[in-house]
N, C-alpha and C positions, 0 to 999 in steps of 0.2 A: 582731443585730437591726437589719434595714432599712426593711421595710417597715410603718410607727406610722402607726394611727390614731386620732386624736384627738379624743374628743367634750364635750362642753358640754350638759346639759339638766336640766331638772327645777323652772330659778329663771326665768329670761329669757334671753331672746336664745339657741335651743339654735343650735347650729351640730356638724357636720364639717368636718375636715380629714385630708386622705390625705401623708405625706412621705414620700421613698424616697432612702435615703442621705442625709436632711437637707436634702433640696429639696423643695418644697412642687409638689406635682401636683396636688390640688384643694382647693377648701376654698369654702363655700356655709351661708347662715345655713336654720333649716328655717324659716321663715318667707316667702322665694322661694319657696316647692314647696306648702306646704301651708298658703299665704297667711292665717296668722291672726300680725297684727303682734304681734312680740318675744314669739312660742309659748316656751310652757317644756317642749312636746310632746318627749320622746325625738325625734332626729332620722334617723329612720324615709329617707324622702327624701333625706336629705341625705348621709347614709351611702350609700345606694344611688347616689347620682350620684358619690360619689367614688371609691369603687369601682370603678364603671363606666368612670368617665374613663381609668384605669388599664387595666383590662381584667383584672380581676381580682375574683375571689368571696372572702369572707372566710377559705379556706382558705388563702389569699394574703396576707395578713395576718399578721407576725410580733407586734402586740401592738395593743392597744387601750386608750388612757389616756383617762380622765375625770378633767376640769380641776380636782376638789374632793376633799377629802378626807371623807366625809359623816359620820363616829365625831367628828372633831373638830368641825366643824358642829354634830352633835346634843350634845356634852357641852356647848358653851357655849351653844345653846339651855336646855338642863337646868338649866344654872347659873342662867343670868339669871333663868329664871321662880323657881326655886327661892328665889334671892335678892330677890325683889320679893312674897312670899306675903304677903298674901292676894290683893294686885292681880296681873290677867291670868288670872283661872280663864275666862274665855272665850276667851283667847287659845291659853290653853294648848289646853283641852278641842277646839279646831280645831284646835292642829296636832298634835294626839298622834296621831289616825287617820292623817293623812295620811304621817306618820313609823314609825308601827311597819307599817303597811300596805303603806310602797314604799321610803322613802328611808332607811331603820336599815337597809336588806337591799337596798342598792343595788349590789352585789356582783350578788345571785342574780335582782335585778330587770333589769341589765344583760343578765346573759346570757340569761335568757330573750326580754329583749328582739331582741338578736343572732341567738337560734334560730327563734322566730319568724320574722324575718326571711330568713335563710339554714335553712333546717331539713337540707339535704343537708350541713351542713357536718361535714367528719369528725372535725377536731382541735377539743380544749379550749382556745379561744384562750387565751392570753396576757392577763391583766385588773388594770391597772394604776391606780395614783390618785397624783396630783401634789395639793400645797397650790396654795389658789388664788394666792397671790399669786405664788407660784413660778413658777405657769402664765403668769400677767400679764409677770411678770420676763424668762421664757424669751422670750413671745413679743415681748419690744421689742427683746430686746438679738439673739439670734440671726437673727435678718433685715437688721436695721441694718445702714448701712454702715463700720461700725464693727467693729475688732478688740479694742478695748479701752473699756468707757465707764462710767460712773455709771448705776445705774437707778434709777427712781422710779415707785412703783407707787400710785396713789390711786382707792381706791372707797367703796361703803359698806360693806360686810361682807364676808369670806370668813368662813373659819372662824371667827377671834379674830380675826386681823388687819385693817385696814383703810388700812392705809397700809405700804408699806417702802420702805427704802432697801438698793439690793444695789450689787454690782461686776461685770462684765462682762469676762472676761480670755479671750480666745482658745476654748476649749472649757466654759471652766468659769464657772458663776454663782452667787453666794453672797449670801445677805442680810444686810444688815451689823446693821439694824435695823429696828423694826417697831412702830408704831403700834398698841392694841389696842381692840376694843371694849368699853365702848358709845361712845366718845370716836371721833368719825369725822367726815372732812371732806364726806361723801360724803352721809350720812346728815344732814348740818344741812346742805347746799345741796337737797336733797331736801323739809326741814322747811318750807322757803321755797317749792319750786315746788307742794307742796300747798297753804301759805297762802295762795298769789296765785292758787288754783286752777286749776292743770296739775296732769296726771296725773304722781306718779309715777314713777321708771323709764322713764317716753316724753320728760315734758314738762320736763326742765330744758336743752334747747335752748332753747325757749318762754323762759324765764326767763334764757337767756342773752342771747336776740336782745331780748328786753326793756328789758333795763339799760343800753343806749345812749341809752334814752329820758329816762333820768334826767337830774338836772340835780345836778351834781358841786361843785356852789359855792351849791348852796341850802342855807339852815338845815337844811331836814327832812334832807335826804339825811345831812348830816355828823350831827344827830342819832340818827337811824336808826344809824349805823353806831358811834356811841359806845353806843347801847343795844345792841346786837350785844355790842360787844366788853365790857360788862362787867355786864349780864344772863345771856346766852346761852351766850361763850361764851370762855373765857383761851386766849389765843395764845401759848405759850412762845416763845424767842427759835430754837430749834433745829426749828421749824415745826411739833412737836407743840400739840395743844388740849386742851383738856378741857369737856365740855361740861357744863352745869347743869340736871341732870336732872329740874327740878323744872317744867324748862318743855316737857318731850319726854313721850312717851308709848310708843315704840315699843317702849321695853322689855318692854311690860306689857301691850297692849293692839294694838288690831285698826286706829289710827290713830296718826299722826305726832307729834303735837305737843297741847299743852293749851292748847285754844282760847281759853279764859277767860284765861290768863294773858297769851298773844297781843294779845289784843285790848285787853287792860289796859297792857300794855306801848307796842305803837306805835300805840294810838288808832284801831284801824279793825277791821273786821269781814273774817272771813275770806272770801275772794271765791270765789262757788260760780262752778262752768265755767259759761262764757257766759256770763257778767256782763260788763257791760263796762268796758273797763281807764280808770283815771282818770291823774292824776301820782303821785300817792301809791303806788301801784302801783308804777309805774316808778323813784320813787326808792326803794323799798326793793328793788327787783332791782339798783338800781344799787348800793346798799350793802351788799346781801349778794354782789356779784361782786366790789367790791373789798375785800371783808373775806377773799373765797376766794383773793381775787389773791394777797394778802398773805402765806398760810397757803401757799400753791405754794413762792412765791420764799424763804421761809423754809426751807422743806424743801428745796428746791434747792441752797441755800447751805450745807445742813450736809452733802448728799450732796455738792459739788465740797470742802466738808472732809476726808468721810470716804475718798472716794475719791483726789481730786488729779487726778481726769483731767478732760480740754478736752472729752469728748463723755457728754452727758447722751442718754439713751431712756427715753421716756416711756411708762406704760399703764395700764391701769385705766379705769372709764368718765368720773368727773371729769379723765382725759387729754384724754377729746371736748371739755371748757372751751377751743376755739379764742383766746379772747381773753386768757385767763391766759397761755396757750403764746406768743400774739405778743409781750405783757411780757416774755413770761419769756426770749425769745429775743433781745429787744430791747435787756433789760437787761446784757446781755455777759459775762454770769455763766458760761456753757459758750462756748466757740466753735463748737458744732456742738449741735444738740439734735432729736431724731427724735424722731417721734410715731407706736406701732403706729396704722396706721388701721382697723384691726377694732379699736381699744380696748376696748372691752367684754369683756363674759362671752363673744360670739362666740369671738373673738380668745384666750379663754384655752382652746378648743379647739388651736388651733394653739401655745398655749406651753405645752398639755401634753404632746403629741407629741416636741417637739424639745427638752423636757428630759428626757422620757426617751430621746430620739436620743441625746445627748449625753453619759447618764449610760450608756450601756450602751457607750459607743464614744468612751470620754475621750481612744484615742489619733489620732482621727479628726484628716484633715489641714484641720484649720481653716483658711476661705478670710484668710487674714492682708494681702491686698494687695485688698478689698473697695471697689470703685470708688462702687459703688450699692448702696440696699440689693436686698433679695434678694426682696420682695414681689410681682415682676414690675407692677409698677403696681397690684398688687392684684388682675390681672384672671384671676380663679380660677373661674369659677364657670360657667355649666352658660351654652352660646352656638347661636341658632340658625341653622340651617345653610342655604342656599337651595333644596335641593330641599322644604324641612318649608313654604320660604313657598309656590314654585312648589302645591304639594300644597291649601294652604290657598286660595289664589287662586282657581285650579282647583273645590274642594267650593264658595266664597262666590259664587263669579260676578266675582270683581274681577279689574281688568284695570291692572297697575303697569307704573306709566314704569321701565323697568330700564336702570340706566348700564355701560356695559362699560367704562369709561376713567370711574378715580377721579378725575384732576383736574377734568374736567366736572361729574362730579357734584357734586364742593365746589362750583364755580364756581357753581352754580344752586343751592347751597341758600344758601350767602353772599350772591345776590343779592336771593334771597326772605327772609333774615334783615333784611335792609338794608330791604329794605320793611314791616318790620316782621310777618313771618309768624312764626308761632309752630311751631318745628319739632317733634317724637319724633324721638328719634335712640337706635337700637338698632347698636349693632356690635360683635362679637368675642366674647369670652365678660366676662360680667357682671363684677361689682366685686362682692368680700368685703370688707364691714365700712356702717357705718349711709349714706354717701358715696354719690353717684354720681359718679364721677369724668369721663364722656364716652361712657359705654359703653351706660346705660340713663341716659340724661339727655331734660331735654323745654332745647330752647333758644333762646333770643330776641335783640334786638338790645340792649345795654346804652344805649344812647343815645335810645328814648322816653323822655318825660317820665312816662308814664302805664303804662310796663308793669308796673313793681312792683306796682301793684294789678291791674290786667289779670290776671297772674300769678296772683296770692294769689284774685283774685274767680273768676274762669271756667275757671281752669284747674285749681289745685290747693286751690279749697275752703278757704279756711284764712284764720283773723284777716288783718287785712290791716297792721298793724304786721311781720308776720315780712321780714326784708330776705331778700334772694340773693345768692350767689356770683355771682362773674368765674372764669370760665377762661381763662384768656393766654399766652401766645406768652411765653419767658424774657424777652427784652428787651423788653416791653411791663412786665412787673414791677417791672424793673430804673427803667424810665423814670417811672412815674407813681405807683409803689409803693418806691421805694427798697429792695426785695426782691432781693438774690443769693442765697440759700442756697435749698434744693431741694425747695421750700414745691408738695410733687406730690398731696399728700393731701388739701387742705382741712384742715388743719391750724391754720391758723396764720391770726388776724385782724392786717393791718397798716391805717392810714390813709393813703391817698391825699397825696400830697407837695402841700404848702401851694400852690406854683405853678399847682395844675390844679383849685382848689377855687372857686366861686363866693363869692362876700361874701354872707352872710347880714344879715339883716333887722337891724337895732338890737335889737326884741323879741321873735327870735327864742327863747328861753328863754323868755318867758311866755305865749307861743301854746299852746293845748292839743295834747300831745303827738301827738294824731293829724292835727293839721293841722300840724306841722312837715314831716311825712312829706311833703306836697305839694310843697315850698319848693324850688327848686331847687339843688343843691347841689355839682354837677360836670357837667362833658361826658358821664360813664358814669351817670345818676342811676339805673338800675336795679338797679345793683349799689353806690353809694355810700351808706352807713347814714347815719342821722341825724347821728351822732357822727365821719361822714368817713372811716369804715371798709369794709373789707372782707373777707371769709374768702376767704383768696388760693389759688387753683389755679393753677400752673404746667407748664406742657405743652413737654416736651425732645424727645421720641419722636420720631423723623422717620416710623418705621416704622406710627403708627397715622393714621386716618385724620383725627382730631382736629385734627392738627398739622395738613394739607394745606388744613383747612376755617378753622383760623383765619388763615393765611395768605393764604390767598383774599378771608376778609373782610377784613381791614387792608387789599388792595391796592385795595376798593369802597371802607371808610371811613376810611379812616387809621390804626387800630390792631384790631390782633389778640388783641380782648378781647369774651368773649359770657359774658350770663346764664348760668349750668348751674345745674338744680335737679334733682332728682332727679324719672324717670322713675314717677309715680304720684301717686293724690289724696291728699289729708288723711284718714289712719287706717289707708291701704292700706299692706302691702308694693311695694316698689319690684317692677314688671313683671318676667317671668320668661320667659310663653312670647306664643307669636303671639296666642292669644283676649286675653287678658289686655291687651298691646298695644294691639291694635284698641280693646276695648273702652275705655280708657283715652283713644284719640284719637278715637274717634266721639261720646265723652260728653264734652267738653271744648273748650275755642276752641284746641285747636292744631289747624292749618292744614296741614301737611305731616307726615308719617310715614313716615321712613325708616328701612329695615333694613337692614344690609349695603347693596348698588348698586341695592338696590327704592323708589320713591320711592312714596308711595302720599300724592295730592289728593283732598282733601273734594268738590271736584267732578266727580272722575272718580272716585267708588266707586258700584261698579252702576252704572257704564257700560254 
């Protein structure tokens, strides 16, 4: 069995993934193709593109895994409600259609799906199901640059499980142990981003970029977090929890959490979306991040117990907690610690593929002298080509400055970065996993005082507390981030070394948290959080063109660090094809739009 593919759909984030031999040839979320953010659409599209990539119809295909096991799923749905009768007869009576209609006979609902699809196709594929966390497990540790490590898997639900700790030994991956539901770390950092009203499954980035704003040495905050911890929710010493279901809901019903007791508890009302944010807010995102901090580095601790080895890999969608992973990295706990960057339910498309690669081909020669990991930078996904802009050009009437010779081309858009123009930058094939890594990114100059909001107002739509990434050069990391390790993902939040930070105000803490944001706080203020942080991108590649461009700019401003935010508005999927593109930079204040060596000015379109 060589050729797995691997899919994800039906909850969030569906995605494909194509492996051949245990190397990843494509992998693409369906959300890119069929632009409805984190679809739980079968990935119709996204199958077909990886496919394609290949050059191969599903008769090409030795098997096809699906990340979940859905029998186990449905008994521990059956359980719960069963165990909670008379509460959730509304919850129930919604999801019984949608389960005995598609997902109890997700076997026969797959392959029809498949046929559908491919209708000429002549064999009965091959129809396989991994445990999700297994899928999580496979996809941290089989990419890593690791042949031997500890894994850690944290979300809010799979089947039963919602957390494990496994081992990672050459071919083989094993879970050592396993967190169950309804007790879930994933599912109480969730309870919080709908009380502070984020969506969600989308919005506890929202509530991560939040909790900077807190104030860490205020009464509220430390009370908030004593209410937490012995309300909510017991922390055992081995990073397991146990939650107090008397203040949740989700077991039973069609919302989170019991409002009334909420509001009884930390003295405020639950904030409907688009209300706007106060401190109170912000200190309790701050004390429910450092109650999550806690609950990581705890389970950290018992996985370099149970395991004994130097390299931790991390997955699950509470992996995306950048700020956790920088503690957690910081703390010196692993000497090495990798984060899947599809973390999510995407990502467990691709660890269910290659734990069935693995499991049918235990004798396979695992890469044992693994220098990097094996993700190719992540850049998997479906890239447009120049004759598709030429073409598009051509039908619109536009007329693009085209570079034959890439270091020119950096050279002039580093110079228009430095002027502060606000680029799109389209090159190579896209980024797998929620990130833009450089690929479909929109980029700026880190050093306006004003582009943060700039950013957040006219470009990407969105609160204007959310901070931005830096993409940097290694030794620009090294220097102003005290950052060596191989931080390529946006993984990993570090602070800015005390030397290059500005002196803040005396009453800086009691200023309202949205006018802190103004305050100036570093030479990079665009990328430096309130709290002197940042979600660090590091850029090694000589071979992309990223590298060439931030280069260019350190030799205009003295270091080789830009904005990167991802390529798209507030709601949308990150850009995929040319309209999409366009439309993204014709409705927005970025100023230049590059694809590949096409440079396309807001003044020169319909020339």
């Amino acid at each position: 069995m060589k050729v797995i593919l691997g899919i994800s759909a039906y909850y969030h984030d569906s995605a494909a993934v194509l492996i051949v031999n245990g190397e990843i040839v494509a992998a693409v979320q369906e959300e890119r193709l069929n632009r409805i953010k984190n679809t739980s659409e079968f990935p119709v599209k996204a199958i077909q593109f990886c496919l394609n990539e290949y050059g191969i119809e599903l008769d090409g295909v030795d098997a096809v895994v699906f990340y979940d096991k859905p029998f186990l799923k449905f008994e521990r749905l059956l359980e719960n409600f069963y165990a909670n009768v008379p509460k959730g007869l509304s919850a129930f009576l919604k999801f019984l259609p949608e389960w005995s209609q598609k997902k109890i006979f997700l076997k026969k609902e797959i392959r029809r799906e498949l046929s559908d699809l491919y209708p000429n196709a002549k064999q009965k594929i091959e129809l396989l199901f991994s445990s999700h966390h297994l899928s999580h497990a496979a996809s941290a540790f089989y990419p890593s640059p690791y042949n031997e490590a500890a894994i850690l898997t944290i979300d809010a639900v799979g089947e039963w499980a919602t957390a494990s700790i496994g081992f990672g030994n050459g071919a083989k991956v094993e879970l050592l142990k396993e967190m169950h539901f309804p007790d879930s770390v994933g599912l109480l950092y969730s309870s919080f981003t709908y009380f502070l009203g984020f969506k969600v499954n989308s919005g506890e980035y929202k509530l991560m970029g939040l909790s900077p704003y807190g104030i860490g040495s205020s009464d509220e905050t430390k009370k908030f977090v004593e209410k937490i911890k012995s309300n909510l929710v017991e922390v055992f010493e081995d990073g397991s929890i146990q939650l107090n279901q008397t203040y949740f809901k989700y077991r039973h019903a069609l919302r989170m959490i019991n409002e009334s007791r909420w509001k009884e508890l930390f003295g405020i009302e639950r904030r409907k979306e688009g209300e706007a944010l106060n401190q109170q807010h912000a200190n309790l995102a701050l004390a429910i991040q450092q109650v999550t901090e806690e609950v990581i580095l705890k389970m950290a601790k018992t996985a370099k117990e149970l395991t004994g080895s130097s390299n931790l890999c991390l997955a699950g969608g509470v992996a995306l907690n950048c700020v956790a992973n920088g503690k957690l990295k910081e703390s010196g706990l692993f000497a090495n610690v990798w984060v899947q960057p599809a973390a999510g339910d995407a990502g467990g498309a691709l660890g269910a593929a290659l734990a069935a690669f693995y499991a049918y081909n235990p004798s396979v020669n695992f890469k044992c002298e693994k220098k990097q990991d094996l993700m190719q930078g992540a850049l998997l996904g479906p890239e447009i080509l120049n004759v598709e802009i030429e073409q598009y050009c051509n039908e619109n009437g536009i007329k693009p400055r085209v570079f034959e010779n890439n270091d020119e081309l950096c050279q002039y858009i580093a110079e228009q970065l430095f002027t502060n123009k606000i680029v799109g930058w389209i090159n190579g094939k896209s980024e797998f996993g929620p990130r833009a890594l450089g690929a479909r990114s929109i980029l700026a100059s880190p050093l306006a005082l004003d582009m943060q909001s700039k950013l957040n107002l006219a470009v990407k739509f969105r609160e204007d507390f959310r901070p931005f990434a830096p993409i940097m050069l290694k030794e620009e990391a090294a220097k102003y981030f005290d950052v060596e390790h191989p931080a390529y993902y946006m993984q990993f939040v570090h602070k800015i070394k005390p030397e290059f930070r500005f002196e803040l105000p005396e009453n800086y803490d009691e200023l309202p948290f949205n006018e802190r944001l103004k305050i100036p706080r570093s030479k990079f203020q665009a990328i430096t959080h309130v709290d002197f942080s940042s979600r660090i991108q590091v850029v090694v590649s000589e071979e992309i063109m990223m590298f060439n461009l931030l280069k260019r700019f350190r030799s205009i401003s003295g270091a080789g660090i830009l904005v990167n935010t991802s390529f798209n508005r507030n709601g949308e999927p990150i850009v995929c094809n040319l309209k999409e593109a366009f439309d993204c930079y014709e409705n927005t204040d970025i100023s230049i739009l590059v694809i590949n060596n096409y440079i396309f000015e807001k003044k020169e379109i319909n020339a």
